[in-house]
N, C-alpha and C positions, 0 to 999 in steps of 0.2 A: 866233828870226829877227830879223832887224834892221827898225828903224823909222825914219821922216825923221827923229826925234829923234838917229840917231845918222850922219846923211848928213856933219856936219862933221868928224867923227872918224873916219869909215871909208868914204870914198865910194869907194874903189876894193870893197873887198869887200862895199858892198850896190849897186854898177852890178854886179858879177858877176853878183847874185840875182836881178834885174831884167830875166829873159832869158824868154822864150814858148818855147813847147813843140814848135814845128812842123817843126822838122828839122835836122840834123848831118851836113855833108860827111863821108863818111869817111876813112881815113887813102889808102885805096888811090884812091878818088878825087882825093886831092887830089894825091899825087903824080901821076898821068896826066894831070893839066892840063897843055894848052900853055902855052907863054907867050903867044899872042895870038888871037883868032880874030876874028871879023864883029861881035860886040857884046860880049865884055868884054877882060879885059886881066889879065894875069900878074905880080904884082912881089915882093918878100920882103913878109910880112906884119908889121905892127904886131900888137900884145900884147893878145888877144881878136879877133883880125882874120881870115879864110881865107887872103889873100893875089890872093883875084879879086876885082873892080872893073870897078863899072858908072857909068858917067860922068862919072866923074872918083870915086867912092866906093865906099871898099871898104867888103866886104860881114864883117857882124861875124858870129864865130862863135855857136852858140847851147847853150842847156843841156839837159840829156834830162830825161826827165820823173820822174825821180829827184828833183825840186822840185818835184814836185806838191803838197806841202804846204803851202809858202809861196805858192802861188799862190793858197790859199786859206786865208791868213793873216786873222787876226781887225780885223790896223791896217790893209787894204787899203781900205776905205771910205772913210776919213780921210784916207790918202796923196792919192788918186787922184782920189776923191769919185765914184767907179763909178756909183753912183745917178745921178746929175745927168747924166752922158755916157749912159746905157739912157733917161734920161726924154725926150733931147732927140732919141734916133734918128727917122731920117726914116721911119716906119711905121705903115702900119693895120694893122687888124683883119686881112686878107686877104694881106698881104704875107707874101712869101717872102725869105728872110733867110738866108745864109751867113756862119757864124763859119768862118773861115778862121785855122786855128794855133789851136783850142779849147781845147787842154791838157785842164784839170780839165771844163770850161764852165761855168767861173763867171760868162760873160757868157752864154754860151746860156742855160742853165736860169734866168736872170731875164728874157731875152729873148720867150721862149719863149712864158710866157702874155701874151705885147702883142698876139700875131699866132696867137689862136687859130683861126682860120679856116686860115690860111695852112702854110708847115713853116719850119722852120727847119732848115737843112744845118749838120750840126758836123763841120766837116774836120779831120783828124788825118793826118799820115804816120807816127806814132809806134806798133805796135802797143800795149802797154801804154797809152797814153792811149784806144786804138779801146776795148779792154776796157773800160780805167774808163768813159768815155763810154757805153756800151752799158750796161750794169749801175747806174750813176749816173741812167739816163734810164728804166729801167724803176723802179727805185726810185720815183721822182720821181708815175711814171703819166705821164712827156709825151709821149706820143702821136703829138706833132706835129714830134718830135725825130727828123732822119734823120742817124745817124753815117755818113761818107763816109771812106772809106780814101783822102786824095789821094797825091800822089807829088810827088819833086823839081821837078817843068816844068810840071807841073798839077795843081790840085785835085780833079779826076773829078767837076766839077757837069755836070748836062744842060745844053745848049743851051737858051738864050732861057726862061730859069726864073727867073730871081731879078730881085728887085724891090732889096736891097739887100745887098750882101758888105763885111764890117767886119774889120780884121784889127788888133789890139790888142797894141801891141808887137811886131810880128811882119812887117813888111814891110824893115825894112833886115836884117834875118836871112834871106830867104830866099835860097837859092845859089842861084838862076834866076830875077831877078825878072823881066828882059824876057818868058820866055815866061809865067810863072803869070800875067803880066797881061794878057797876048794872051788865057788858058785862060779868066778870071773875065770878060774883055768879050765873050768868046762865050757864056758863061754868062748872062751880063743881058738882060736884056729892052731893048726899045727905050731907055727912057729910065730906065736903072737906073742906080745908082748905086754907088760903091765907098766907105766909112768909113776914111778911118788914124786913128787914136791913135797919137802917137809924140812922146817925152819931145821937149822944145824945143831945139833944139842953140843957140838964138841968146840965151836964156838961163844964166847963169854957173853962177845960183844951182845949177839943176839938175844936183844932183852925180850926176851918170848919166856912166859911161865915154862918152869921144867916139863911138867906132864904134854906139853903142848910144841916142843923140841924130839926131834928122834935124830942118834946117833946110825952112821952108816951100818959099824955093826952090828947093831941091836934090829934093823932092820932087815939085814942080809939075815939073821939070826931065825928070825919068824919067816922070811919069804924062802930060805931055803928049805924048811920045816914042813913049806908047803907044796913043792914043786916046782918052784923057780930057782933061776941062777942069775947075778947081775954077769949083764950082758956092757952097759956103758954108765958111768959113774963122768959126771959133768958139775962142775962145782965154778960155773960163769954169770951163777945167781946171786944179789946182791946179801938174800941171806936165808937161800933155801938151797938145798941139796936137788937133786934133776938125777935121779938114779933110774934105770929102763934094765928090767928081770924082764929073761924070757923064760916061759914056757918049759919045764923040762922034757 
């Protein structure tokens, strides 16, 4: 698998790799799209793109979990510095915590013992990733690990549960973001919070495919669209943005 050492010589085929696990329009869905309706928009797609578009940004296609392995590649630490983003989450002892798009859970299962007290929700719409998650979490003994089957328009959290929902590469991938974001602020608790990690489009260096980069604006753009306000904006990431919207 590919590492930043080789992002100058091959950035289109490691932005390919560089894709979360959470979901795939399929072919027959994508033809029975209109061209227009109340919040997105129809137009020929760009190369990695669905071809639907939410405010002004199309929505990037994503990979199946046939990459499970690279996601839990050994130079991930280094690229990303993964520790530093779990050290600096906004959580106690007692918090409840949804990884939303979990893939492997390589971020849940270090998540996981911070908020011993509390659970941690690992959402998947992928069955194959529901298995590994389930079987990866018994391995483990986390206890406090509950695998969620979500779906395209929702993630299937309970109402007014979670203290924090983090989605890790995986928010300009989803093919429904207006409603999954309606689904996770019903999800929160009064003053909960949502986590993005998402490569920096306003950055060059970051050789990450365009549809597959989001800009701070363009995110505050849709998150405020939906009931959130950015609360803390952290940019100590070697080349992902760390932005936490609460709850309005």
């Amino acid at each position: 698998m590919p590492s930043l050492n080789m992002l100058n010589i091959k950035p289109v085929l490691f932005s390919l790799l560089l894709l979360s696990c959470y979901g795939k329009p399929s072919a027959q869905q994508q033809q029975s799209q209109p061209q227009t309706d109340s919040i997105y928009q129809y137009k020929p797609s760009a190369y990695g793109g669905t071809g639907k578009f939410y405010m002004g940004r199309e929505i990037a296609q994503v990979m199946s979990f046939d990459g499970a392995d690279w996601l839990e590649r050994d130079t991930r630490q280094q690229e990303e510095n993964t520790a530093k983003a779990i050290a600096n989450l906004p959580v106690t002892a007692i918090s409840n915590v949804a990884d939303i798009g979990a893939g492997t859970g390589y971020y849940t299962f270090k998540i996981a013992p911070k908020i011993p007290q509390g659970k941690l929700y690992a959402v998947e719409i992928q069955q194959d990733a529901i298995n590994y998650l389930n079987k990866r979490s018994k391995e483990l003994k986390q206890n406090n690990v509950v695998v969620v089957k979500g779906g395209e328009q929702s993630p299937n959290l309970p109402d007014n549960t979670i203290d924090l929902a983090i989605m890790v590469d995986v928010y300009h991938e989803l093919l429904y973001p207006h409603e999954v974001l309606q689904a996770i602020r019903r999800s929160l608790k009064p003053h909960g919070k949502l986590l993005l990690l998402e490569y920096r489009a306003e950055d060059p260096a970051v050789a990450i495919k365009e549809l597959h980069k989001m800009s701070i604006k363009q995110v505050s753009k849709e998150l405020t669209a939906n009931g959130f306000h950015l609360v803390n904006d952290e940019e100590f990431l070697p080349i992902q943005h760390f932005l936490v919207y609460q709850k309005d």
